[in-house]
N, C-alpha and C positions, 0 to 999 in steps of 0.2 A: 638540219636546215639546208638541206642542198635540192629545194625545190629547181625543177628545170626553169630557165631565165623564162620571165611573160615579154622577152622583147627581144629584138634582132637589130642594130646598126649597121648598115653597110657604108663603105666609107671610100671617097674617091679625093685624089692631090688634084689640084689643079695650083701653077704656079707656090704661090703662099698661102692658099684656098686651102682646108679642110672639108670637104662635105660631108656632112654624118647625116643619113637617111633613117630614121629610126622607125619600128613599124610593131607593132603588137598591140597589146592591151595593159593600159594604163589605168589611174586609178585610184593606188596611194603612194603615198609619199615616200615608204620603200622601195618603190619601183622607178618612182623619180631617180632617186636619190643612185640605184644602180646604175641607171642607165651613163647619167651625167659624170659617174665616178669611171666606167668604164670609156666614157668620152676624154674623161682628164686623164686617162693612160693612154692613150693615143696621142691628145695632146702632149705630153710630154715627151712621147717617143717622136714624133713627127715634128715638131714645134713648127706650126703654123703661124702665120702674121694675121690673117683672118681665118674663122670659124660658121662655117653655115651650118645651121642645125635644121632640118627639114622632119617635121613632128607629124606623121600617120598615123601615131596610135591611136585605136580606140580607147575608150571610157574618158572617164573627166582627170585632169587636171588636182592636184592634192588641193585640197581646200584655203582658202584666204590664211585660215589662222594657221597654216604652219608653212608656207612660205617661207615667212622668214627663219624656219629650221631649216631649209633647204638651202636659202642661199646663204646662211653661216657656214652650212657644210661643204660647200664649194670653195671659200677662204683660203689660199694655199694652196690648192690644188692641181692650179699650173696655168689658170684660164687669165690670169693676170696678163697684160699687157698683149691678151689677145683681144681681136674686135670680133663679138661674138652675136649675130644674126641668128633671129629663131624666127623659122618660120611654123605656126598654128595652123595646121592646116582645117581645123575647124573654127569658121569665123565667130560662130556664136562663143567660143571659149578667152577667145583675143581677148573682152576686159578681163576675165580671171589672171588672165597669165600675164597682161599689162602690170598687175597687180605684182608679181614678182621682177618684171624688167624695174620700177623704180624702185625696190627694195635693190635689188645688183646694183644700180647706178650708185646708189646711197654708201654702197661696201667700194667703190669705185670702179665694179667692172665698166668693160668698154662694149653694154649690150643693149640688143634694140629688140623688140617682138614686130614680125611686120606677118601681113597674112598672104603675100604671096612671095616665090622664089626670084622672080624678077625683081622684085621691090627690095629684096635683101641684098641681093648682089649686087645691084647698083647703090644699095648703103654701104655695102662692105668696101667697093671701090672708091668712091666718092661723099660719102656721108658728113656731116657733122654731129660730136658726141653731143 
């Protein structure tokens, strides 16, 4: 099982900023589930106060029904009491993935899906959850 990763995150500080730029080929919900798990060691090594997630990958999004696998598996992981911004960079996919920002709200992250990087960073500064 040591397929080479379908994905790449490049990551910049800015103040209590996180940027995670993420870019490849997406798809399923193993690929999810890596990319975010190597998000939450970063996280935890850098502890950011906010989290911009800026999403390029191609293919779709892991499906409605397993969502909420996804974001159970997040639980713990270190994203807690960060404010975590995702940016979709494919508009038509923003309802699917709304579909998991209210499943995280529900678990109590502090996370928003917006469809552009200006719109998240001015939530991540000024927002209300």
């Amino acid at each position: 099982m040591n397929a080479p990763a379908s994905f790449r995150i490049d990551y910049q500080r800015h103040g209590s900023l996180l940027r995670a730029h993420v870019t490849g080929i997406n798809g399923t919900l193993e690929t999810t589930l890596a990319y975010w798990m190597a998000m939450a060691e970063e996280v935890r090594r850098d502890l950011p106060r906010n989290l911009l997630v800026v999403d390029d990958m191609e293919g779709d999004p892991p499906p409605p029904e397993q969502l909420a696998e996804f974001v159970q598996a997040m639980v713990g992981l270190g994203f807690e009491g960060v404010r975590v911004a995702y940016v979709e960079a494919h508009a038509l996919q923003i309802p699917e993935v709304e579909h998991g920002e209210i499943l995280a709200r529900e678990q109590g992250f502090d996370a928003r899906v917006l469809g552009n990087e200006t719109d998240a960073a001015l939530w991540l500064r000024h927002g209300m959850s």
